[in-house]
N, C-alpha and C positions, 0 to 999 in steps of 0.2 A: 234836416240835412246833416252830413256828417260829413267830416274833411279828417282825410290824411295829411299830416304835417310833419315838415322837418323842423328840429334845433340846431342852432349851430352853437354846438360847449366849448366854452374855453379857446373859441376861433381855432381848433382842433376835429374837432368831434362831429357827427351829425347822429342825431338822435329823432327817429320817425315813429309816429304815434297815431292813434284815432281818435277823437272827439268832434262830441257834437255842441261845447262850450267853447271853441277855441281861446276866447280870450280869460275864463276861467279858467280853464286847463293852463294855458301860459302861466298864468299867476302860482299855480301850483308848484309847477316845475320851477317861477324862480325862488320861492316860500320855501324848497324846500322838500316838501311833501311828496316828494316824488321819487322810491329809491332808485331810480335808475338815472337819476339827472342831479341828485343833492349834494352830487359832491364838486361839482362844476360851479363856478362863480360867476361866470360871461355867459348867457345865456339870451339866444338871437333867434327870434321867428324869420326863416328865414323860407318857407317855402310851403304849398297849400292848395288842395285839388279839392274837389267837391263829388259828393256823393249824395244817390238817394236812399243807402240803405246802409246801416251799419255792416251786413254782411259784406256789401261792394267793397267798402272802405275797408273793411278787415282783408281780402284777398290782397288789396292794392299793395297796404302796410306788409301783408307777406311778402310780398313781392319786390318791394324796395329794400326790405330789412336783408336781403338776399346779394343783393348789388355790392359794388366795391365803392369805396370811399369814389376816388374818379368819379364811376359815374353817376353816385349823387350828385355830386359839385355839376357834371354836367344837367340834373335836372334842376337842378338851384339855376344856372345861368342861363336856362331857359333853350337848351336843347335836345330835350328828350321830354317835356310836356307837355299835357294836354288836362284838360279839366280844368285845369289852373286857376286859383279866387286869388289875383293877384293885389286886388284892391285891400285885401284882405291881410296878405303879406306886407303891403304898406303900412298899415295902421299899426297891426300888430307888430311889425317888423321897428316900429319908432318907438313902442309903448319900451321904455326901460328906465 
């Protein structure tokens, strides 16, 4: 299974990615290890759809990375998604 996710950096930012470790991928992004997120200090699982293929997941993250700050936040508050591993964004979402 693979999942597209947002961050939320620095309660600024949204940073959308694919992985199929979400909760290792998290770990990396806050370690550090991640140049596109290491320079951020707050960093919040804030959002997470489900896929069967990496390729699915990679269109999706095209697809998002494309959008305006807005209307991420509106798929973060839960008005433009669907797939949604919300249980998923809970857990992860408290892990800090």
């Amino acid at each position: 299974m693979w999942h597209v996710y947002l961050l939320l950096c620095d309660q600024k930012t949204f940073y959308t990615g694919i992985t199929d470790d979400p909760r290792g991928r998290l770990m990396k992004h806050r370690a550090g290890k991640s140049l596109s997120t290491k320079k951020f200090s707050d960093i919040k699982f804030v959002y997470c759809e489900n896929y069967p293929s990496k390729r699915k997941a990679a269109l999706r993250e095209k697809q998002i990375k494309g959008w305006s700050h807005a209307r991420k936040q509106m798929l973060v508050d839960g008005k433009l998604g669907y797939n949604v591993c919300a249980e998923l964004v809970e857990v992860l979402g408290a892990v800090g």
